[in-house]
SEPADO-172622 format. One record per atom (N, C-alpha, C): residue number from 1; residue in three letters; atom name; x, y, z. Coordinates in pm, whole numbers, plus 50000, padded with zeros to 5 digits. Layout:
<atoms>
NUM / Ala / CA / X / Y / Z
...
</atoms>
This chain:
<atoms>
1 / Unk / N / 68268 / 60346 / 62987
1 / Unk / CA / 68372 / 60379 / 63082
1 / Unk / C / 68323 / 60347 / 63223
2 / Unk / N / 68386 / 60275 / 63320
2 / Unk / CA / 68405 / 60255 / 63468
2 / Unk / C / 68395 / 60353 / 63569
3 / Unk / N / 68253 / 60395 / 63603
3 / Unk / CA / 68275 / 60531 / 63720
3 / Unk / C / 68368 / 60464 / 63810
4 / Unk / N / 68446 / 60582 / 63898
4 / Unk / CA / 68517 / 60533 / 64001
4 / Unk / C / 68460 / 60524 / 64129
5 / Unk / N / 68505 / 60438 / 64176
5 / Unk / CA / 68392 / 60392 / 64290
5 / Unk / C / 68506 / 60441 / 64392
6 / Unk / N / 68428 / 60493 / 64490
6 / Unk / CA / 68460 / 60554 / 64646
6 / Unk / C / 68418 / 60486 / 64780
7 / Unk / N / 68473 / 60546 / 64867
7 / Unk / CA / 68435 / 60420 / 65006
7 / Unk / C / 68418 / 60561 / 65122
8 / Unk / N / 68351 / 60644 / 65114
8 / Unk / CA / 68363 / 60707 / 65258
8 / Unk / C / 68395 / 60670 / 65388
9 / Unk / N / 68489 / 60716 / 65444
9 / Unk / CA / 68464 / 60705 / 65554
9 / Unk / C / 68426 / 60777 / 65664
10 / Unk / N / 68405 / 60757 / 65807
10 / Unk / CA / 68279 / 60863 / 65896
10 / Unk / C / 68363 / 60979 / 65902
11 / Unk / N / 68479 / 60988 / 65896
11 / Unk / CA / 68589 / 61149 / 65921
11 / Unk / C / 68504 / 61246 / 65810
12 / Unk / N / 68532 / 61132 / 65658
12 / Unk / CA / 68493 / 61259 / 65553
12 / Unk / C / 68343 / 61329 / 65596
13 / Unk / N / 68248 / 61201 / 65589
13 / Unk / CA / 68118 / 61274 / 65600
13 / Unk / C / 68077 / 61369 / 65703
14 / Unk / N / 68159 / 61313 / 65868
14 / Unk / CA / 68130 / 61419 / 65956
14 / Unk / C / 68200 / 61565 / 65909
15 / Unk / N / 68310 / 61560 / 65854
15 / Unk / CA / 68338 / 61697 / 65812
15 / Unk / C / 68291 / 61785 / 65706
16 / Unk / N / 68215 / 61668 / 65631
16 / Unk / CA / 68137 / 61761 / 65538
16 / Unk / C / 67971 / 61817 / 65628
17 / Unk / N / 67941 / 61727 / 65692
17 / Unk / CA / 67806 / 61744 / 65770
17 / Unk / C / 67845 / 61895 / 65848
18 / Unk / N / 68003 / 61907 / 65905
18 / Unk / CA / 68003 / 62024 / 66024
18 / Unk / C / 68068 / 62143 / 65912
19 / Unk / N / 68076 / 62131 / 65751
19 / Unk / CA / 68121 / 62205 / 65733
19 / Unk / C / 68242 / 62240 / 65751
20 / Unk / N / 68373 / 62171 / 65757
20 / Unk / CA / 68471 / 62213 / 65771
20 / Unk / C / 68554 / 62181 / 65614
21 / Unk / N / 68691 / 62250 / 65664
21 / Unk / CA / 68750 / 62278 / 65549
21 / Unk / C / 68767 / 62203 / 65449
22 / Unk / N / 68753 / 62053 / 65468
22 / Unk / CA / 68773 / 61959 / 65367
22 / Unk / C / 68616 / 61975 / 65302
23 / Unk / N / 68523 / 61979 / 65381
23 / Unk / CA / 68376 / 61988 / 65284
23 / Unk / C / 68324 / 62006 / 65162
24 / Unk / N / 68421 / 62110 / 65080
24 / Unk / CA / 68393 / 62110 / 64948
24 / Unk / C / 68449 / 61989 / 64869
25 / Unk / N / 68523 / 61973 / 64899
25 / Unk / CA / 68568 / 61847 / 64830
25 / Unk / C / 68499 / 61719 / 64876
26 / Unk / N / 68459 / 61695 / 64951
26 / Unk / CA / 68334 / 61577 / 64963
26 / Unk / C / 68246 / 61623 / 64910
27 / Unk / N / 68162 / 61728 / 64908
27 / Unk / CA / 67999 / 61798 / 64828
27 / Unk / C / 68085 / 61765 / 64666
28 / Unk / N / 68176 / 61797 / 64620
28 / Unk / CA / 68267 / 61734 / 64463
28 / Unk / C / 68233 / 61655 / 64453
29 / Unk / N / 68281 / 61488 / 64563
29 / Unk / CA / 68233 / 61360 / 64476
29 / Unk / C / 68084 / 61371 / 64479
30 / Unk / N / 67995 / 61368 / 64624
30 / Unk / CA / 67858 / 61391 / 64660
30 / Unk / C / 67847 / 61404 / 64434
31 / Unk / N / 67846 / 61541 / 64463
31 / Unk / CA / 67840 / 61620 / 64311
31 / Unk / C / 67837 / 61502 / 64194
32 / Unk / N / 67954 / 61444 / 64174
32 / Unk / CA / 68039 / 61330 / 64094
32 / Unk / C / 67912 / 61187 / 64094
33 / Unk / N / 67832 / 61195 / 64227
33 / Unk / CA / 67761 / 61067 / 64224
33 / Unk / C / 67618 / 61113 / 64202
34 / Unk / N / 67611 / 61228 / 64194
34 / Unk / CA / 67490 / 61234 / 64203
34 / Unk / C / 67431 / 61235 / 64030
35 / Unk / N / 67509 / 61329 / 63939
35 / Unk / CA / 67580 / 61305 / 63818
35 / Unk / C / 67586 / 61185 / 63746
36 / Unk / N / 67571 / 61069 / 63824
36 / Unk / CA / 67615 / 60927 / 63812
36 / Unk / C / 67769 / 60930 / 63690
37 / Unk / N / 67890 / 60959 / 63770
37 / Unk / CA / 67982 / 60976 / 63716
37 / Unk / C / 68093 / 60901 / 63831
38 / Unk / N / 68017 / 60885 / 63960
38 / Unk / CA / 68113 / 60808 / 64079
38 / Unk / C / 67990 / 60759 / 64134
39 / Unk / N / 68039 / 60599 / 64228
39 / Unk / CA / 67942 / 60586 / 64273
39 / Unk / C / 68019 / 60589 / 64455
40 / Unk / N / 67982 / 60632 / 64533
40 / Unk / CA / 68019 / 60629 / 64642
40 / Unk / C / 67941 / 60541 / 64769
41 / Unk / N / 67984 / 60498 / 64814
41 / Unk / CA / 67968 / 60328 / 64956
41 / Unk / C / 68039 / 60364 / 65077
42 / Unk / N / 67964 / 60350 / 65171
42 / Unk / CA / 67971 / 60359 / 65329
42 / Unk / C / 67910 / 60220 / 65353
43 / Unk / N / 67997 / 60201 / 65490
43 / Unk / CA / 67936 / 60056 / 65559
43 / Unk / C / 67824 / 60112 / 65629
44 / Unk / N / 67733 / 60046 / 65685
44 / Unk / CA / 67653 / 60017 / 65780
44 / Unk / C / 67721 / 60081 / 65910
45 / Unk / N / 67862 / 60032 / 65946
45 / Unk / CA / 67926 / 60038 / 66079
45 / Unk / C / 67989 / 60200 / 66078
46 / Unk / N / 67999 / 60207 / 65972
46 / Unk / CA / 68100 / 60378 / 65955
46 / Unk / C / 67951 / 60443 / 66011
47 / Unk / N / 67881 / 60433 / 65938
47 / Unk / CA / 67701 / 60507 / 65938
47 / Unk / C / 67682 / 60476 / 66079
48 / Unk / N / 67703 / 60408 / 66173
48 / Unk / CA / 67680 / 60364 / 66325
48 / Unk / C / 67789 / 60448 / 66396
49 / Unk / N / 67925 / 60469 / 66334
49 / Unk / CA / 68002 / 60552 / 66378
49 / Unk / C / 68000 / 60694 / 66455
50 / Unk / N / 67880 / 60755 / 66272
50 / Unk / CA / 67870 / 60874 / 66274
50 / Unk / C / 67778 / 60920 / 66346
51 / Unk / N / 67676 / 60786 / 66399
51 / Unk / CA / 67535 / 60847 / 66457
51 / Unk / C / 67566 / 60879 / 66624
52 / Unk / N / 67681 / 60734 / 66677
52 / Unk / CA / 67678 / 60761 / 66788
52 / Unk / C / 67761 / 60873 / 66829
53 / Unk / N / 67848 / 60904 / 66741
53 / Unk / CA / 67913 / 61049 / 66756
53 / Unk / C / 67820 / 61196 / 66755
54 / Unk / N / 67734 / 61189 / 66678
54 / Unk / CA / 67629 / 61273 / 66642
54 / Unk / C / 67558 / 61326 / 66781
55 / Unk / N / 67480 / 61195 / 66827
55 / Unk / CA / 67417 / 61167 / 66990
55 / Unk / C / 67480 / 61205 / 67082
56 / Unk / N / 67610 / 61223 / 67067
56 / Unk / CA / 67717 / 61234 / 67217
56 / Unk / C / 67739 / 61331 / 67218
57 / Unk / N / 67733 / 61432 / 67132
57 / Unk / CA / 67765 / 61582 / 67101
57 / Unk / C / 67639 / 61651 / 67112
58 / Unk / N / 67523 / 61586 / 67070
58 / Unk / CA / 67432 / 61710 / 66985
58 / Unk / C / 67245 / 61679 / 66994
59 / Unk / N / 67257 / 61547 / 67108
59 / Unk / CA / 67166 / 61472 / 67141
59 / Unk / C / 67077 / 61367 / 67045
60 / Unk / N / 66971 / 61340 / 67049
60 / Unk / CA / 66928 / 61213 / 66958
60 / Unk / C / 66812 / 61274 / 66863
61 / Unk / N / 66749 / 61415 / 66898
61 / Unk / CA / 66704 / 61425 / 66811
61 / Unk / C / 66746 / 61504 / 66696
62 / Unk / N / 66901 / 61612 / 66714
62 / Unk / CA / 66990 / 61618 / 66628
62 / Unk / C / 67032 / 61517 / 66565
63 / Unk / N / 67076 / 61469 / 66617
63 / Unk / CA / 67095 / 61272 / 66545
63 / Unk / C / 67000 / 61230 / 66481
64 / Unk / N / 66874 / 61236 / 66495
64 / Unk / CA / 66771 / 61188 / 66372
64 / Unk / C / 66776 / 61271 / 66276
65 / Unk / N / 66790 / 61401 / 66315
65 / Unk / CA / 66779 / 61516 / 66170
65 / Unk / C / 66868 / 61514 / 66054
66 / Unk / N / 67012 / 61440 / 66123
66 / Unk / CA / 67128 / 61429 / 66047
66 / Unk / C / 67139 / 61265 / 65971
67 / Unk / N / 67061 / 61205 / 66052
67 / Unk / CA / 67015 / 61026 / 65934
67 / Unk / C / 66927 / 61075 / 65847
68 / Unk / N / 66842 / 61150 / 65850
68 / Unk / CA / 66732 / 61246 / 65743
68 / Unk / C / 66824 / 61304 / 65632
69 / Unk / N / 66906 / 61362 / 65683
69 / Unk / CA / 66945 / 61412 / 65557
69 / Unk / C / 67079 / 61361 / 65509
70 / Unk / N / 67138 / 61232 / 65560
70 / Unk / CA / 67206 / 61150 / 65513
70 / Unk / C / 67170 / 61054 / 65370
71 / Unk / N / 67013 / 60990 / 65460
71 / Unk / CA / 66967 / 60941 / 65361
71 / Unk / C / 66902 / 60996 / 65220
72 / Unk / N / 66923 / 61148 / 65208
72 / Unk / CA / 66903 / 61220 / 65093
72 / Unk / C / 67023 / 61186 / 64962
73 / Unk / N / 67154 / 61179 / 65051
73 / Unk / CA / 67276 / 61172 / 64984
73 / Unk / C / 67295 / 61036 / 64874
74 / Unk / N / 67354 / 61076 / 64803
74 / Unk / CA / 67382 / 60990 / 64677
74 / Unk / C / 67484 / 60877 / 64719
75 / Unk / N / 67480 / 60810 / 64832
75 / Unk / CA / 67547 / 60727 / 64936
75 / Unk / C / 67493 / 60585 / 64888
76 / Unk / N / 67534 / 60481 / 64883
76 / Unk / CA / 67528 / 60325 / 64889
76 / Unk / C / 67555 / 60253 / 65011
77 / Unk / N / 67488 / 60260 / 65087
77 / Unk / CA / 67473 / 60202 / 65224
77 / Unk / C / 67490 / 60036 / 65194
78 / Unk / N / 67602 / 59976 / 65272
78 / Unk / CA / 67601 / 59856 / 65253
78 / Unk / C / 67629 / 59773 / 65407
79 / Unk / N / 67511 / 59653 / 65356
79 / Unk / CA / 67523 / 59615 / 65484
79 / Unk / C / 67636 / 59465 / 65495
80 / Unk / N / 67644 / 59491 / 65647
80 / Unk / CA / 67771 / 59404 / 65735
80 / Unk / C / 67709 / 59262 / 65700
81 / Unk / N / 67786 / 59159 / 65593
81 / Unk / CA / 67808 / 59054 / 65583
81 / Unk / C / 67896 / 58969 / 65671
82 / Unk / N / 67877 / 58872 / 65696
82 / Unk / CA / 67982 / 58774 / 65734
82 / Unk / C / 68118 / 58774 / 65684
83 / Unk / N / 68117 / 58766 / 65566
83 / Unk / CA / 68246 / 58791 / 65469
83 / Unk / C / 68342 / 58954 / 65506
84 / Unk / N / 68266 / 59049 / 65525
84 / Unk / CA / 68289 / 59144 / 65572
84 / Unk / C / 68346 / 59184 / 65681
85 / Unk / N / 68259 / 59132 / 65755
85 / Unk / CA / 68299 / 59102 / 65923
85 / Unk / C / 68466 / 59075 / 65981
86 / Unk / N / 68474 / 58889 / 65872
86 / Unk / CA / 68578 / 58833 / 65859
86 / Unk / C / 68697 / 58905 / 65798
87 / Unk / N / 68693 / 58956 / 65677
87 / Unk / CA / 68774 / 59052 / 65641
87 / Unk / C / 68831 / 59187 / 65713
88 / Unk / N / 68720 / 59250 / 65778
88 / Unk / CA / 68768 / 59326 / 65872
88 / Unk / C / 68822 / 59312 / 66004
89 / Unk / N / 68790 / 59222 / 66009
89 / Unk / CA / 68879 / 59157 / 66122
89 / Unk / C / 69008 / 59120 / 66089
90 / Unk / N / 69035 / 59051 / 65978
90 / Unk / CA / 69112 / 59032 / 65912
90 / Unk / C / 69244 / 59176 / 65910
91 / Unk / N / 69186 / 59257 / 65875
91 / Unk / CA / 69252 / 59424 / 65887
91 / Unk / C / 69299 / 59468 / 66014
92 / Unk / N / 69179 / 59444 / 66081
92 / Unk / CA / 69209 / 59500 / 66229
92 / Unk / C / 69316 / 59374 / 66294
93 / Unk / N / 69326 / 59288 / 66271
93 / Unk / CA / 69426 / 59226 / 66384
93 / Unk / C / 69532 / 59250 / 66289
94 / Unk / N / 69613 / 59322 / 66183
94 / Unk / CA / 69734 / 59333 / 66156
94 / Unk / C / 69770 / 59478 / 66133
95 / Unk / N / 69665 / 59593 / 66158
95 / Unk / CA / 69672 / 59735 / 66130
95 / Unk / C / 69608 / 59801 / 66234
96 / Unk / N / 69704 / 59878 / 66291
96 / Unk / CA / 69673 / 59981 / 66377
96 / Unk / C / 69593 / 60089 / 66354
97 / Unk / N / 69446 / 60032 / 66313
97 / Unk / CA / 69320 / 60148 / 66295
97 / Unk / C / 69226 / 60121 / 66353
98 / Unk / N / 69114 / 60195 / 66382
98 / Unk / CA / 68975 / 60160 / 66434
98 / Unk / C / 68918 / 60027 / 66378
99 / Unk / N / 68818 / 59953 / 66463
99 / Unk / CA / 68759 / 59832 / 66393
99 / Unk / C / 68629 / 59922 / 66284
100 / Unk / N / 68573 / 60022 / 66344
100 / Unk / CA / 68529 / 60052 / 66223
100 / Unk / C / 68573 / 60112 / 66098
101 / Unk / N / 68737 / 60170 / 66086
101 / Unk / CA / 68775 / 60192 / 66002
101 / Unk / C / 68818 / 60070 / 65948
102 / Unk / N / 68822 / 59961 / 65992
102 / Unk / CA / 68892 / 59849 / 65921
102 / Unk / C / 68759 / 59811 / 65810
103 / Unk / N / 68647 / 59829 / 65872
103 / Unk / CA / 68450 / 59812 / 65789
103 / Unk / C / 68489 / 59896 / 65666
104 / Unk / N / 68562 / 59949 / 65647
104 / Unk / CA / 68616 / 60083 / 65517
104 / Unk / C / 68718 / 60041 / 65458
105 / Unk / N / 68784 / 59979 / 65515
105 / Unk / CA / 68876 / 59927 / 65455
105 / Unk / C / 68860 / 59741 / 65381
106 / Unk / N / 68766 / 59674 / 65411
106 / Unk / CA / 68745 / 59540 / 65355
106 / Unk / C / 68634 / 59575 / 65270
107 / Unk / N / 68535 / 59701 / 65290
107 / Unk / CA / 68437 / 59692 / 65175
107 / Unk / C / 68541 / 59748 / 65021
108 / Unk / N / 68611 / 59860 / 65116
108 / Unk / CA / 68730 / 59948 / 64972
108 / Unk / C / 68756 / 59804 / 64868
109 / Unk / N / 68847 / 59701 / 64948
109 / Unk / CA / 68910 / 59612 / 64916
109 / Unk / C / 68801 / 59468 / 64801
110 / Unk / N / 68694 / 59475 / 64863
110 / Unk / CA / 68591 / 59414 / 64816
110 / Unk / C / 68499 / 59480 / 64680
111 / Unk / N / 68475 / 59614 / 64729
111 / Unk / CA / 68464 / 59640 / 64576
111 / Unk / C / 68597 / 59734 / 64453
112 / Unk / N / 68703 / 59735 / 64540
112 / Unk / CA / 68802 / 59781 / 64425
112 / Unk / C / 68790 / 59958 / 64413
113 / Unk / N / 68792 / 59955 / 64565
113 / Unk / CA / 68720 / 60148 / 64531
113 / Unk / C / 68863 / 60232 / 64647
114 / Unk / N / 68838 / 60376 / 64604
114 / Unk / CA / 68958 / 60426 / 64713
114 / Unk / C / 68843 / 60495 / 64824
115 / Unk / N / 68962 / 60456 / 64960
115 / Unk / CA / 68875 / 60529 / 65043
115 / Unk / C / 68915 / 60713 / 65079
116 / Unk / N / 68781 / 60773 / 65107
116 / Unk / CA / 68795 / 60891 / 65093
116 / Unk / C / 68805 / 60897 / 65211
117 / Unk / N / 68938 / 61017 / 65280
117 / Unk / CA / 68931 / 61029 / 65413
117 / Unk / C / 69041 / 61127 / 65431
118 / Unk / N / 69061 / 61171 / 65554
118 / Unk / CA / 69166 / 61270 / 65625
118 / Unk / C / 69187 / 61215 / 65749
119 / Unk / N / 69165 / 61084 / 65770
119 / Unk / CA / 69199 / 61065 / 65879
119 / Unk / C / 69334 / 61030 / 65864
120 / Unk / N / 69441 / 61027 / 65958
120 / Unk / CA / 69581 / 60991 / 65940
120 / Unk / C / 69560 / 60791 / 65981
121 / Unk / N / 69500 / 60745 / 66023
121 / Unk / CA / 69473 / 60606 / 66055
121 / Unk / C / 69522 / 60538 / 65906
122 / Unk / N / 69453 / 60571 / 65826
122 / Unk / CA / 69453 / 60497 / 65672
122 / Unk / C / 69558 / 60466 / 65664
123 / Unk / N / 69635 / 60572 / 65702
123 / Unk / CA / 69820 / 60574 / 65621
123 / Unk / C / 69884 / 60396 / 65673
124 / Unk / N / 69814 / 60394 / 65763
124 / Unk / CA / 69878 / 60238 / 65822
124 / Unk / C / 69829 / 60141 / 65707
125 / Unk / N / 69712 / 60169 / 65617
125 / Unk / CA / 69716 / 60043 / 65524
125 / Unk / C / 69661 / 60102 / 65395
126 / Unk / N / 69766 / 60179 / 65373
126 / Unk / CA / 69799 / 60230 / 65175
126 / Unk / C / 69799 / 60108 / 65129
127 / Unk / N / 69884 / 60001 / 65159
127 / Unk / CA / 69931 / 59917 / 65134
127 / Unk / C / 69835 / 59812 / 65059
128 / Unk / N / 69730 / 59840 / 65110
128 / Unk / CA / 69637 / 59753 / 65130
128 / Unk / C / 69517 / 59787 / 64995
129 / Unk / N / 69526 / 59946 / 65009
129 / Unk / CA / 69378 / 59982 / 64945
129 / Unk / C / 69413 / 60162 / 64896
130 / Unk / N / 69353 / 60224 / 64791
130 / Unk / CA / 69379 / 60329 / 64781
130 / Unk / C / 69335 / 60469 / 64871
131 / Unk / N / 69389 / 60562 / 64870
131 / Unk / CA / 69293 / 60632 / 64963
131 / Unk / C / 69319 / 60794 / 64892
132 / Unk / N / 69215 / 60859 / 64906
132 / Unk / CA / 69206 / 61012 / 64861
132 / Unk / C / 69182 / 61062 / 64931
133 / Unk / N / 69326 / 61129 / 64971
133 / Unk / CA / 69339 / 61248 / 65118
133 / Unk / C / 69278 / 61331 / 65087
134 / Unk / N / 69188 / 61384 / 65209
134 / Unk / CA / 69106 / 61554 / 65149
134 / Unk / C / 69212 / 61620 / 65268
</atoms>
């Protein structure tokens, strides 16, 4: 059987990192992959997202503590290809979302996975790719 593959994006993880209400349900898939029953993928650029958000709030060496225990997580870090790049660009010049949410949206699309999120941005490209509202 086909684990289902997931695409985080930086909304879910920062809200599971601060603990907010959606959190249990990200620590679920977390749970689901760790299990090897899902496998879950973040870009490179979402992960750049979350750090410089991290830094701007909470300074840089909070920000290192929180790549520490990122990289504990049952996460598939994938890095920014050319193909990628192009594709997300591709997203971003016809959908009204972040360029790094568009990095979530061409890897989703590339490996066939839904993206996990609460951000309301997505809703502009269902169309495109699946997504699991928390």
């Amino acid at each position: 059987m086909k684990k289902t593959e997931y695409v985080l994006d930086s909304h879910a993880l920062v809200a599971y990192l601060q603990n907010e209400a959606i959190a249990d349900q990200v620590e679920a898939l977390l749970d689901q992959a760790d299990g090897n029953n899902a496998t879950i993928h973040m870009s490179f650029i979402n992960l750049g997202e979350i750090t410089y958000l991290v830094e701007r709030r909470y300074g840089a060496t909070q920000c290192r503590e929180v790549l520490n225990e990122v990289e504990e997580f049952p996460i598939q870090f994938k890095e920014v290809t050319l193909n990628r790049i192009l594709d997300a660009a591709h997203v971003k010049a016809h959908h009204a979302i972040s360029y790094a949410d568009a990095f979530a949206v061409a890897l989703a699309q590339e490996l066939d996975a839904t993206i996990v999120s609460g951000d309301p941005e997505f809703r502009q490209v269902e169309s495109l790719v699946q997504v699991l509202w928390l």
